[in-house]
N, C-alpha and C positions, 0 to 999 in steps of 0.2 A: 391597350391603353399605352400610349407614349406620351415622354414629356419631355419637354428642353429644358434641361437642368440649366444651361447659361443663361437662360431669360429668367430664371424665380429670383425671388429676393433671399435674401437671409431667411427672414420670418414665414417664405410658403416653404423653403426645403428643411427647416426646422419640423414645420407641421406636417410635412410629408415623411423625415425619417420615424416621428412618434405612430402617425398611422401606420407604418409600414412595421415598426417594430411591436405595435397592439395586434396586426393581423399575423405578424410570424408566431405571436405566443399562443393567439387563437388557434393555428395550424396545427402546433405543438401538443393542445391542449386534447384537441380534437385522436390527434395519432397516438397520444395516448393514451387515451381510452379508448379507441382502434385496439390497438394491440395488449393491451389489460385484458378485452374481452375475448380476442382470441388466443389470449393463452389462458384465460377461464375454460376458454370450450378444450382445448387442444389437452388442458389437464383432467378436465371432468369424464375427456375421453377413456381416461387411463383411470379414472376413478380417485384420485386424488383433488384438491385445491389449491389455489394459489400459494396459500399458507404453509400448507404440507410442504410444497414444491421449495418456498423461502427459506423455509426455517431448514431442510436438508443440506451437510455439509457439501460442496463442491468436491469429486478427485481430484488432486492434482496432475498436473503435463506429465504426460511418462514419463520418468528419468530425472523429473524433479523435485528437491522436497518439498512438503508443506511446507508454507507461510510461517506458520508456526516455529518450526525448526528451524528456519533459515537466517532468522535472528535470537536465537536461546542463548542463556548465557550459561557460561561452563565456571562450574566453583573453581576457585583456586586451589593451586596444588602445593605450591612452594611459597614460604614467606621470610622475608628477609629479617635475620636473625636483629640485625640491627636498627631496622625500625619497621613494626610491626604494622605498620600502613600499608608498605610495599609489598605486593602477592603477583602471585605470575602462576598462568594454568597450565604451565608446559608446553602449550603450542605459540605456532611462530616462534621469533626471533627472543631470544633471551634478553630480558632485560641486563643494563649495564652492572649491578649488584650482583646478579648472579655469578657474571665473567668477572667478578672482582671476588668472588667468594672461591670461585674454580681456580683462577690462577695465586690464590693465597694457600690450595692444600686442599681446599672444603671439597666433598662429593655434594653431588647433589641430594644425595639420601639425606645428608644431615642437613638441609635444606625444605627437607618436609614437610607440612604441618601434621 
C-alpha cells in the first residue's frame, strides 16, 4: 500500500496517523502475548512459572554491586561540636567545620559522636 502524503489534507493524515497508531498497539499487543507465552513454555520447561521466575531476585554484573548498595546511606561518624545539625561520615572531602576544628588544636577523636 502506498500513499502520497503531499496530496492528503490535514484531516486524511490526522486519520491516517490514529490508524496507524491503533494498528502499532495492536501489533504490540499481539507480541506480547507472543512472548508471555513463550516464556510460559520455555519456564514450565524447567518446571517453574512465570511468577516463580518474577518474583526471583536478579545477580548482578560481575564486578558490580547491587542496586541496593550502591545508593545506602552510611550513619555519621563525626559531629560538629558546635551545632549539632552538622555530621560528616568520614568519607570524601571534610567538611569546612572540621578544617576549622583541626587547625584550632581539635583531633578528630574529640570530634566523635
Amino acid at each position: 500500500m502506498k500513499f502520497n502524503l503531499n496530496s492528503m489534507t490535514k484531516k486524511q493524515l490526522e486519520k491516517l496517523r490514529t490508524d496507524v497508531d491503533k494498528a502499532l498497539e495492536r501489533l504490540k499487543s499481539n507480541d506480547l502475548n507472543a512472548a508471555r507465552q513463550a516464556a510460559e513454555k520455555a519456564a514450565s520447561a524447567f518446571g517453574f512459572s512465570l511468577s516463580d521466575l518474577a518474583g526471583a531476585p536478579a545477580k548482578p554484573a560481575r564486578g558490580r554491586k547491587p542496586a541496593a548498595a550502591a545508593g545506602s546511606k552510611v550513619a555519621p561518624k563525626y559531629r560538629n561540636p558546635e551545632n549539632a545539625d552538622e555530621t560528616w561520615t568520614g568519607r570524601g572531602r571534610p567538611p569546612r567545620w572540621v578544617l576549622d576544628a583541626e587547625a584550632a588544636g581539635k583531633s578528630r577523636a574529640e570530634l566523635l559522636i
